[in-house]
DRENLUMFI-873257 format. One record per residue (C-alpha): residue in three letters; x, y, z. Coordinates in steps of 0.1 Angstrom, whole numbers, padded with zeros to 4 digits, always signed. Layout:
# residues N
ALAXYZ...
***
This chain:
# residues 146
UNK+1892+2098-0458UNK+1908+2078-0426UNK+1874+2069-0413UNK+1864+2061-0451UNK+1896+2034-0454UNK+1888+2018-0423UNK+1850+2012-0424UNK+1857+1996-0456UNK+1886+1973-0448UNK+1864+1968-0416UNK+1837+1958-0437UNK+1856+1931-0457UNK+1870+1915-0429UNK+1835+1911-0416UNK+1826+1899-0447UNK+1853+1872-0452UNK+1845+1863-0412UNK+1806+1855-0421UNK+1820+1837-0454UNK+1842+1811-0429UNK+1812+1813-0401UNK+1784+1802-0426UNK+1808+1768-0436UNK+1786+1735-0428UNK+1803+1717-0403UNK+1807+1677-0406UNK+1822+1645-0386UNK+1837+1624-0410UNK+1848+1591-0392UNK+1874+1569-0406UNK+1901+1541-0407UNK+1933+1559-0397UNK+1946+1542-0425UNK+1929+1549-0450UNK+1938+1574-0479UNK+1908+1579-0499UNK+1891+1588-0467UNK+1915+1616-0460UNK+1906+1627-0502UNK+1872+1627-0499UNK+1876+1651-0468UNK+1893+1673-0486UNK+1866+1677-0512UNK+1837+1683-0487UNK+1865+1712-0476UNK+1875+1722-0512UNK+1831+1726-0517UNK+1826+1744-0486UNK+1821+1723-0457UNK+1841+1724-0423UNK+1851+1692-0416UNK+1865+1673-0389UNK+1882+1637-0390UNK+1876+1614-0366UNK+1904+1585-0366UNK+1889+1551-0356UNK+1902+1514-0353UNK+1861+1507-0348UNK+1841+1521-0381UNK+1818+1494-0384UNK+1808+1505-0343UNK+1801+1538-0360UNK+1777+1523-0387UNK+1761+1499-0365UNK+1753+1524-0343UNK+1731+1547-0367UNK+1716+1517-0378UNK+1737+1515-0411UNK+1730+1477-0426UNK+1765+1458-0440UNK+1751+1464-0475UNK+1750+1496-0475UNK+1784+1500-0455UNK+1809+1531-0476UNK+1843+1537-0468UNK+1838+1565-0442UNK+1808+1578-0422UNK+1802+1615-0421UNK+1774+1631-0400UNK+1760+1668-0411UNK+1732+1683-0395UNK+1710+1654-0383UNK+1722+1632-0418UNK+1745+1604-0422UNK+1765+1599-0457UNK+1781+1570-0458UNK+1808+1570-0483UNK+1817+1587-0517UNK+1786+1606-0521UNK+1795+1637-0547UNK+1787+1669-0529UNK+1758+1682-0550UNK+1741+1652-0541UNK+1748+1658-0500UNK+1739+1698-0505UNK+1707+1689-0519UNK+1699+1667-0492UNK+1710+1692-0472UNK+1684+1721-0488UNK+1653+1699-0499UNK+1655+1677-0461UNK+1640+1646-0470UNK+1626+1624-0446UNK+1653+1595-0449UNK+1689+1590-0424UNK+1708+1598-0450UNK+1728+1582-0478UNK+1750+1555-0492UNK+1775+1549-0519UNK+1783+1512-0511UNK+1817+1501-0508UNK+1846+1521-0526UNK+1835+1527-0558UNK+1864+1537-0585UNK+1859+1577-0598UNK+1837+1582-0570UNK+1845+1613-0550UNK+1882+1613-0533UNK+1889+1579-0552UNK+1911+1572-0578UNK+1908+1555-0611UNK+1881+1561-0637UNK+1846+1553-0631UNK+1830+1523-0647UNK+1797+1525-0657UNK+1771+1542-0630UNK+1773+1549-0593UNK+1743+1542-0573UNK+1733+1566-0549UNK+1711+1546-0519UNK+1685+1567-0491UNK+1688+1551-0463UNK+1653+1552-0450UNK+1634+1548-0418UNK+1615+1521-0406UNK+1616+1484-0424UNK+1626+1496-0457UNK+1663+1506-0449UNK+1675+1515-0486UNK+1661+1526-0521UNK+1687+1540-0552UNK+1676+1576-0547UNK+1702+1590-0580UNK+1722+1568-0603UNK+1747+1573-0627UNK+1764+1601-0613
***
C-alpha cells in the first residue's frame, strides 16, 4: 500500500513538473517606468506564458532593431519563439500565431490603446490588430475589433 501512495504522489508531482516545464517562455522589454507594461506581463503569466522583463531606458533601440516601423510602435516589445508582439495584443490572438505560424514577424497593437490587455479604462470602439510582414509591405490589420 506504501509503494501504491508513493508512485501516485510521485506521479503528480511529475505531473505538475511537465505542467510548469511546457509554459512558453517570452522577453517582454520595457520602460522601467512604465505600469501597464508590468500589467500586461502579468496576463501573458496569468494565460500561461513564462515571462521575463527586461527593463530598458532604450525601447525604441529594441524596435528599431527587429525592424519595427514608428507607426506600428506598442508600448512594450515581447519576443516568443521566433515572433515579435509589440504591444497590447490579447493572448488568444498571440497563441494563435503561435499554433497556425504564419509567415509574418509578428504583431502590433499601436500605441496604448485603452481596454486593451494590461490597460485600464474601457475600450472605445475597435482595436486593430497589425501583421507586421516581411519584405516592403511592413503592416496589414490582420483582426479588428477585438
Amino acid at each position: 500500500m506504501k509503494i501504491m501512495k508513493f508512485l501516485a504522489v510521485s506521479l503528480m508531482l511529475l505531473y505538475a513538473a511537465s505542467s510548469f516545464a511546457s509554459q512558453t517562455a517570452a522577453k517582454l522589454y520595457k520602460n522601467p517606468n512604465c505600469g501597464c507594461c508590468g500589467q500586461y506581463a502579468e496576463y501573458l503569466e496569468r494565460n500561461g506564458f513564462d515571462v521575463e522583463v527586461i527593463n530598458t531606458e532604450d525601447l525604441t533601440a529594441i524596435k528599431l532593431e527587429h525592424d519595427v516601423s514608428e507607426e506600428m510602435f506598442g508600448c512594450h516589445t515581447t519576443l516568443i519563439e521566433t515572433y515579435l508582439f509589440e504591444g497590447h495584443i490579447p493572448v488568444d490572438i498571440v497563441n494563435t500565431v503561435l499554433e497556425e505560424k504564419p509567415f509574418i514577424r509578428g504583431l502590433s497593437v499601436p500605441g496604448m490603446p485603452a481596454g486593451s490587455p494590461g490597460m485600464g479604462g474601457n475600450k472605445r470602439g475597435s482595436i486593430d490588430v497589425y501583421a507586421l510582414n516581411f519584405g516592403p509591405m511592413t503592416s496589414s490589420i490582420i483582426y479588428t475589433s477585438f
